[in-house]
Backbone as XML, in Angstrom:
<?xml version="1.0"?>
<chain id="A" units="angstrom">
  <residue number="1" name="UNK">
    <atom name="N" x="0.845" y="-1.177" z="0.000"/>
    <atom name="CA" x="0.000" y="0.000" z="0.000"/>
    <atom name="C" x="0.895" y="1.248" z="0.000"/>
  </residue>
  <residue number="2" name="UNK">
    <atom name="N" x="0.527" y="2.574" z="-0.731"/>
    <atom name="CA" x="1.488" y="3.469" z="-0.668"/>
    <atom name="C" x="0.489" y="4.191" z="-0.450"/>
  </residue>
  <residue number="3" name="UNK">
    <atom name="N" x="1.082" y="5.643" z="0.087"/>
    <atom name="CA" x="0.418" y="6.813" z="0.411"/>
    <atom name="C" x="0.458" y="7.701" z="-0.938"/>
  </residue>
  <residue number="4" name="UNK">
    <atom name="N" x="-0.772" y="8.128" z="-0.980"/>
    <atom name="CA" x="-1.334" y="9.428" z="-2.271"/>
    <atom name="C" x="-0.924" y="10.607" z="-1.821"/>
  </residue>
  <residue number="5" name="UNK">
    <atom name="N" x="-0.221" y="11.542" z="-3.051"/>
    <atom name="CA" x="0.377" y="11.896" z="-2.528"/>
    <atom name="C" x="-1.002" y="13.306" z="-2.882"/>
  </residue>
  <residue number="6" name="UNK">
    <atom name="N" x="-1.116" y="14.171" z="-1.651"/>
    <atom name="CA" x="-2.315" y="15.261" z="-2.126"/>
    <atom name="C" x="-1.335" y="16.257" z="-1.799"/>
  </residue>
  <residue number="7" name="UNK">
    <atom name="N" x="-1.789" y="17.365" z="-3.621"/>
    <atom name="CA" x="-1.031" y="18.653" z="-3.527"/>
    <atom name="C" x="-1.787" y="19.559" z="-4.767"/>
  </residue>
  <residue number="8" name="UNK">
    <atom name="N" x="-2.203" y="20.759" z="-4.122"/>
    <atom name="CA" x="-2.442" y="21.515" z="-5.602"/>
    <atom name="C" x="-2.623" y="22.912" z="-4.846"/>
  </residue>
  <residue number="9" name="UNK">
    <atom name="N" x="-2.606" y="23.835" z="-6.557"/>
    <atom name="CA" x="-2.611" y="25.370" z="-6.312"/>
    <atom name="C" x="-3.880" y="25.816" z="-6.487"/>
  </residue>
  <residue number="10" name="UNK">
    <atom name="N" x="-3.605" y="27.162" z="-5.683"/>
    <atom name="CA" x="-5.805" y="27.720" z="-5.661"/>
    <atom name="C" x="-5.065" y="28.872" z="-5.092"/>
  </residue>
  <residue number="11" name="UNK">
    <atom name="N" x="-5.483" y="29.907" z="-6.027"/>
    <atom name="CA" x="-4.941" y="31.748" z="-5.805"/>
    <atom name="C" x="-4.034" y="31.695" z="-5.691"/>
  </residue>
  <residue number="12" name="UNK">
    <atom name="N" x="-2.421" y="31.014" z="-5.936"/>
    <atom name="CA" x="-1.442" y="31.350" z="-5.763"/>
    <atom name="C" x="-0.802" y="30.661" z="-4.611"/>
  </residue>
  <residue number="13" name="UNK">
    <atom name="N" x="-1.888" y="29.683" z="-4.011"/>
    <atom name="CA" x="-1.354" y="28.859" z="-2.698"/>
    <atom name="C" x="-1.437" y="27.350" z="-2.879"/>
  </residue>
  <residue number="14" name="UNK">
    <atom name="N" x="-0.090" y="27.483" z="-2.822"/>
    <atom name="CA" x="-0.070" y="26.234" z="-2.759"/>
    <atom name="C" x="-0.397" y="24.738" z="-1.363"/>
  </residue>
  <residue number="15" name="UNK">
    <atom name="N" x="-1.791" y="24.000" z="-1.349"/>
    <atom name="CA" x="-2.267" y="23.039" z="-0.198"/>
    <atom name="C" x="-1.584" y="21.428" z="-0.705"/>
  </residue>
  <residue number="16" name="UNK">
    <atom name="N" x="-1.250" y="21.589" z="0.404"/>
    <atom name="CA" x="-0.404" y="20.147" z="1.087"/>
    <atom name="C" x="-1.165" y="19.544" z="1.772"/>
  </residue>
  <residue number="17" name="UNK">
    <atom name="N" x="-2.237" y="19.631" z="2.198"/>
    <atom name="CA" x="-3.446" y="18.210" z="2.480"/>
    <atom name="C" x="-4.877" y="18.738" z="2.337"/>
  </residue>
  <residue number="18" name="UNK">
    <atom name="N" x="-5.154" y="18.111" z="2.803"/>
    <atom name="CA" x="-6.758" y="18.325" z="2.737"/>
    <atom name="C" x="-7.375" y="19.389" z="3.929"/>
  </residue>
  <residue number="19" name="UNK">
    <atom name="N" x="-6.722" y="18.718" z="5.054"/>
    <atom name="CA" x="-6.925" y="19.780" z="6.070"/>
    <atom name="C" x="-6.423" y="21.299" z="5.488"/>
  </residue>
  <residue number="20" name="UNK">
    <atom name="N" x="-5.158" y="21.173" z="5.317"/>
    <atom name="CA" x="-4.616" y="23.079" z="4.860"/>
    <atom name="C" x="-5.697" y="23.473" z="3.838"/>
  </residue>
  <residue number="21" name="UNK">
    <atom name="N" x="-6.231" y="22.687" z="3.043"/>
    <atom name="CA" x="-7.742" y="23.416" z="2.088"/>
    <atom name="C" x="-8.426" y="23.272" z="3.034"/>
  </residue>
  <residue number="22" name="UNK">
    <atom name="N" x="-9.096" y="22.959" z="3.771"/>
    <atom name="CA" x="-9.994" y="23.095" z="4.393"/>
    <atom name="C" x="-10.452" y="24.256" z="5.430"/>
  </residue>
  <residue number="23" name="UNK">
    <atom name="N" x="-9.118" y="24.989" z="5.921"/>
    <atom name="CA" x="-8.160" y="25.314" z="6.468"/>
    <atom name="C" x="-8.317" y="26.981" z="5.627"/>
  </residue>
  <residue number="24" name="UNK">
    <atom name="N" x="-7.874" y="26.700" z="4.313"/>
    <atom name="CA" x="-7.617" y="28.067" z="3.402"/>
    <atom name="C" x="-8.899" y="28.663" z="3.072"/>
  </residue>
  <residue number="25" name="UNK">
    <atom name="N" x="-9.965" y="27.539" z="2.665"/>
    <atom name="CA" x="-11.653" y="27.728" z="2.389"/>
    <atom name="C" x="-12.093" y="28.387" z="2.987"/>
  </residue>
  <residue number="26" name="UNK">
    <atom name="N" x="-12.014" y="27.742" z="5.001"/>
    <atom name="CA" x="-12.725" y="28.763" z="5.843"/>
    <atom name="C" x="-11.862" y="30.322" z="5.795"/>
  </residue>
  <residue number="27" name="UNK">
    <atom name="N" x="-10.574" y="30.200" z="5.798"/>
    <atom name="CA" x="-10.297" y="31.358" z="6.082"/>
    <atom name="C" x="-10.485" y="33.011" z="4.621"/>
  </residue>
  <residue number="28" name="UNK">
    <atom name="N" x="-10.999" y="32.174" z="3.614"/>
    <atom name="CA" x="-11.393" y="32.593" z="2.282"/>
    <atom name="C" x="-12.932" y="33.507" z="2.583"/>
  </residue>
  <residue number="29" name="UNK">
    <atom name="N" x="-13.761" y="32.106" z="3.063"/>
    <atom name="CA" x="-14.906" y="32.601" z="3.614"/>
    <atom name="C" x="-15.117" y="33.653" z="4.731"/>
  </residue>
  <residue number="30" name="UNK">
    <atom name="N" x="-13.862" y="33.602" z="5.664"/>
    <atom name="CA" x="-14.244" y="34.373" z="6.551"/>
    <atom name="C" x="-13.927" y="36.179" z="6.133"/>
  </residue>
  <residue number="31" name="UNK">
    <atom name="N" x="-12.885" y="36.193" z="5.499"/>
    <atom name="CA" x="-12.358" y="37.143" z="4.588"/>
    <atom name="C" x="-13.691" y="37.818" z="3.631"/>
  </residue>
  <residue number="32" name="UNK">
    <atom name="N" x="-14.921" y="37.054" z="3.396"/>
    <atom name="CA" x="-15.424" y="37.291" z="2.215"/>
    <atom name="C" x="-15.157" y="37.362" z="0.917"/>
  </residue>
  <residue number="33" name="UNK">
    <atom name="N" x="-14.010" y="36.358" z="0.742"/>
    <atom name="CA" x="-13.382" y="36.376" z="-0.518"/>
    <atom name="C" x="-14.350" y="35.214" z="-1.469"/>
  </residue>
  <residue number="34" name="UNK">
    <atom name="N" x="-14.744" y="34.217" z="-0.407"/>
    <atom name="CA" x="-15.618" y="32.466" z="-0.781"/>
    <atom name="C" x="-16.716" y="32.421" z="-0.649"/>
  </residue>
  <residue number="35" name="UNK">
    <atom name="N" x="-17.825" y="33.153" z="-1.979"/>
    <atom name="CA" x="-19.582" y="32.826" z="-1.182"/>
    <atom name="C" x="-19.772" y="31.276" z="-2.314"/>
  </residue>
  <residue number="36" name="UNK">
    <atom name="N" x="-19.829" y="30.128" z="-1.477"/>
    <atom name="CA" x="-20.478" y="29.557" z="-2.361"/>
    <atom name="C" x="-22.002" y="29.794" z="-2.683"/>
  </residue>
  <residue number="37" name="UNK">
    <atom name="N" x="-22.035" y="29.145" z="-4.086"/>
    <atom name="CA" x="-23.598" y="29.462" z="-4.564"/>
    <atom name="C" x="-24.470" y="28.140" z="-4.523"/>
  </residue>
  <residue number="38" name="UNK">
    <atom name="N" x="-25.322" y="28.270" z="-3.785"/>
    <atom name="CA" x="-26.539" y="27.212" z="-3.470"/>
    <atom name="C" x="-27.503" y="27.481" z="-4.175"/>
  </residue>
  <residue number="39" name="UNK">
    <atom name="N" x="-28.393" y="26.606" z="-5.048"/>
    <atom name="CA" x="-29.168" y="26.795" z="-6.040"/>
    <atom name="C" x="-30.350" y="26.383" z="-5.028"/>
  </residue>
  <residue number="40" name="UNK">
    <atom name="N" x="-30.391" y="24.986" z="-4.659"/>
    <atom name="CA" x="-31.633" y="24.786" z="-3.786"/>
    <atom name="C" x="-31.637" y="24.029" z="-2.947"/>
  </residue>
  <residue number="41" name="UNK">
    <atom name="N" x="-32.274" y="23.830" z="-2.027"/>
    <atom name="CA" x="-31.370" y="22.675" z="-0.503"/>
    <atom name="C" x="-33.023" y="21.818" z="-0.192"/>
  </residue>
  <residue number="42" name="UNK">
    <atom name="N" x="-32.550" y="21.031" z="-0.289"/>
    <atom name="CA" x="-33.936" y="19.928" z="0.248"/>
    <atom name="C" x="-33.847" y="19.164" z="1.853"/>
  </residue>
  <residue number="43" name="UNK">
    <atom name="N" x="-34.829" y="18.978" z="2.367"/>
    <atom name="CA" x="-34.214" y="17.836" z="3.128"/>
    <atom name="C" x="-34.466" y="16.775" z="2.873"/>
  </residue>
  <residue number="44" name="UNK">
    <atom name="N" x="-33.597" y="15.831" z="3.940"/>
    <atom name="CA" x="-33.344" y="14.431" z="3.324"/>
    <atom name="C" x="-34.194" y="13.491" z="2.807"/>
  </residue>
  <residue number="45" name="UNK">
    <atom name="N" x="-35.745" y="13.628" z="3.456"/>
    <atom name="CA" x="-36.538" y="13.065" z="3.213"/>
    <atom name="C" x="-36.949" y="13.181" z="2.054"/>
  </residue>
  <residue number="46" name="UNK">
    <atom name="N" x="-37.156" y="14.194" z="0.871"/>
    <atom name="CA" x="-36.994" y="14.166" z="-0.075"/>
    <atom name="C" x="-35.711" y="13.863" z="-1.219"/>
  </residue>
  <residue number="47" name="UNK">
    <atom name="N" x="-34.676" y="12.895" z="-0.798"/>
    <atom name="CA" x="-33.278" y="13.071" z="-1.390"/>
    <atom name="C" x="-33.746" y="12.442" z="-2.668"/>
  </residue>
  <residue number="48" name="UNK">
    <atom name="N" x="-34.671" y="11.985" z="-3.174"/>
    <atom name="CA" x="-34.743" y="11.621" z="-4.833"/>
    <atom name="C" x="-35.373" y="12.892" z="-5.670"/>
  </residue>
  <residue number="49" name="UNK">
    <atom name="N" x="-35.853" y="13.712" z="-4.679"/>
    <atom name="CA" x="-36.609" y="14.822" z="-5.341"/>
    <atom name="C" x="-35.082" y="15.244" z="-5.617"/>
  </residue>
  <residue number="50" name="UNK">
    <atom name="N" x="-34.393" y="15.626" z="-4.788"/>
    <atom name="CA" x="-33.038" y="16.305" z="-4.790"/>
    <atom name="C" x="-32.453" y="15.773" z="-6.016"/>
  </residue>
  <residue number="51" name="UNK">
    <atom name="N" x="-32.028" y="14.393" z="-6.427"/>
    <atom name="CA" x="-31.431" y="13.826" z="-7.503"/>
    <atom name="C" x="-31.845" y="14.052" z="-8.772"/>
  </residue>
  <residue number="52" name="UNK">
    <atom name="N" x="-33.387" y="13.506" z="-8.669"/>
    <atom name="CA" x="-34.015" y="14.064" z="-9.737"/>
    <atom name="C" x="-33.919" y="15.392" z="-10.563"/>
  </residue>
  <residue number="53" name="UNK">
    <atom name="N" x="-33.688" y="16.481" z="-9.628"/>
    <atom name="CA" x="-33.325" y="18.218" z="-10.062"/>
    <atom name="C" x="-32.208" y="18.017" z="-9.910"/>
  </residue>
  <residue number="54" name="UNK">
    <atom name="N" x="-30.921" y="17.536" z="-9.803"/>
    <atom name="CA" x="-29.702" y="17.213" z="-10.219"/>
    <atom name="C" x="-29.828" y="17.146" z="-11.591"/>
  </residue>
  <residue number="55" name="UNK">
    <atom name="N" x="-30.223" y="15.788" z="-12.155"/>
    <atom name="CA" x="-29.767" y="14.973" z="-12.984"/>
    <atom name="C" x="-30.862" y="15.791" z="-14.021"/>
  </residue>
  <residue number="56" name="UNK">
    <atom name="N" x="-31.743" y="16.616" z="-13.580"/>
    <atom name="CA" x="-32.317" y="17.233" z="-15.107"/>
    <atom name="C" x="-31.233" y="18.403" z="-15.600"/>
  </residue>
  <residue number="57" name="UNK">
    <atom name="N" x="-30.262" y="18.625" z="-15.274"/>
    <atom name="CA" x="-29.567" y="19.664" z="-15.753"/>
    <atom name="C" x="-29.959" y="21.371" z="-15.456"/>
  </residue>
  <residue number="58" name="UNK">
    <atom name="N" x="-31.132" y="21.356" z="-14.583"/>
    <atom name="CA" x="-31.589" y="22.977" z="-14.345"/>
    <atom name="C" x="-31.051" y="23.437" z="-13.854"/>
  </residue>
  <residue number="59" name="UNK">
    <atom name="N" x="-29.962" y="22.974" z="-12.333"/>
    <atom name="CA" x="-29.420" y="24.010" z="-11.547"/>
    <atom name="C" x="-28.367" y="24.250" z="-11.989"/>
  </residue>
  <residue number="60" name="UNK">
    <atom name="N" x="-28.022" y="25.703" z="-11.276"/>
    <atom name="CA" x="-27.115" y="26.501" z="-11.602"/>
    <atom name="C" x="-26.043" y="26.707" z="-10.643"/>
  </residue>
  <residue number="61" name="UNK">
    <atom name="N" x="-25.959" y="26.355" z="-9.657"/>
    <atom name="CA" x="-25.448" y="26.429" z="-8.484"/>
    <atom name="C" x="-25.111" y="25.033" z="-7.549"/>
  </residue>
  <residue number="62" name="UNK">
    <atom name="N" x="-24.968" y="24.691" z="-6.291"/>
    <atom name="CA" x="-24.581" y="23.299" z="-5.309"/>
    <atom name="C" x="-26.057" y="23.334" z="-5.158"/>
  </residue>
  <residue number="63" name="UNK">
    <atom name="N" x="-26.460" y="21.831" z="-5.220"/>
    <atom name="CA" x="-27.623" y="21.172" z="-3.778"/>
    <atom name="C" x="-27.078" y="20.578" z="-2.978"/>
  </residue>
  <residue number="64" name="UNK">
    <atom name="N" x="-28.112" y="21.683" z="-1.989"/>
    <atom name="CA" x="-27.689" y="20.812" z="-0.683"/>
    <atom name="C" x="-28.859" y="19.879" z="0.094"/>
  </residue>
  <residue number="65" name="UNK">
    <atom name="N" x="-28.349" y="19.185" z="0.729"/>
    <atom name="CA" x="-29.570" y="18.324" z="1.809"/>
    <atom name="C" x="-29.325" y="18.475" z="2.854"/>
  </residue>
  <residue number="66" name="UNK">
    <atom name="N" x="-30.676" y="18.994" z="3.653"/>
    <atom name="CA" x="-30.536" y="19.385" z="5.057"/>
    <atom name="C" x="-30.836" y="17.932" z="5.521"/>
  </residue>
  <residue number="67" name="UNK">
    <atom name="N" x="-29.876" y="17.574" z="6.437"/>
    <atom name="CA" x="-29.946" y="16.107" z="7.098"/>
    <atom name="C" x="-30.978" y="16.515" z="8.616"/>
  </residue>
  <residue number="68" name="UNK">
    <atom name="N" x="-30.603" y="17.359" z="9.258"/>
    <atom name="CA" x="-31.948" y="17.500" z="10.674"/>
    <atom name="C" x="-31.872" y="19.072" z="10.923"/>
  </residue>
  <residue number="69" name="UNK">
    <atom name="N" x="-33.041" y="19.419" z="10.574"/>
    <atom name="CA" x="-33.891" y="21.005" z="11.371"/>
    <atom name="C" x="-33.121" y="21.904" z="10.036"/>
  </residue>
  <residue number="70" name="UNK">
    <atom name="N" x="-33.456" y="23.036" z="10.058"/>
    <atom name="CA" x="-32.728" y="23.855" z="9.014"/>
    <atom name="C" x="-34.112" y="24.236" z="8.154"/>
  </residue>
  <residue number="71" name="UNK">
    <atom name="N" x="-33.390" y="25.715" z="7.247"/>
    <atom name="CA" x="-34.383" y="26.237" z="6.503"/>
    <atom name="C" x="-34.003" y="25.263" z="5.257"/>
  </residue>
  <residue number="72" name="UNK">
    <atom name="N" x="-35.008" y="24.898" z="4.134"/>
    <atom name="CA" x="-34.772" y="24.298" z="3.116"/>
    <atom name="C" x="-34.685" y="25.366" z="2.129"/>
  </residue>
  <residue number="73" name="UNK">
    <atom name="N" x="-35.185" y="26.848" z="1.905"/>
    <atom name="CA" x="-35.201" y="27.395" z="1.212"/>
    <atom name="C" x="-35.672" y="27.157" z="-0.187"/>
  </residue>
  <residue number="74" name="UNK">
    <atom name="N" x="-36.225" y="25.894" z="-0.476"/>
    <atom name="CA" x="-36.831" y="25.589" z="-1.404"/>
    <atom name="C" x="-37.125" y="25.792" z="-2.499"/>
  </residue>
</chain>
């Protein structure tokens, strides 16, 4: 078994694992530099409705699934 080796550039910075992106994201977001764009958020109980508006090609943006409590924004 060998270890993978994780490395890549994003704005000029170069991340050495997953954590340091994870790491650079929040601190992107906190900056206001990172809005991701959410098209429409379901919850889970509907997760085929969710797939279904995936896989037709309409959105424009991430779905998300609210797993417990949360606005769905619908």
């Amino acid at each position: 078994m060998h270890k993978q080796r994780f490395q890549f550039q994003f704005a000029n910075q170069e991340i050495k694992s997953p954590i340091a992106g994870l790491v650079f994201l929040k601190q992107l977001a906190e900056q206001g530099h990172y809005k991701p764009v959410v098209d429409r958020s379901f919850p889970l109980a509907d997760i085929a409705e969710a797939h279904t508006y995936v896989a037709s090609g309409r959105k424009v943006g991430n779905v998300a699934v609210v797993v417990c409590g949360g606005d769905t924004g619908g």
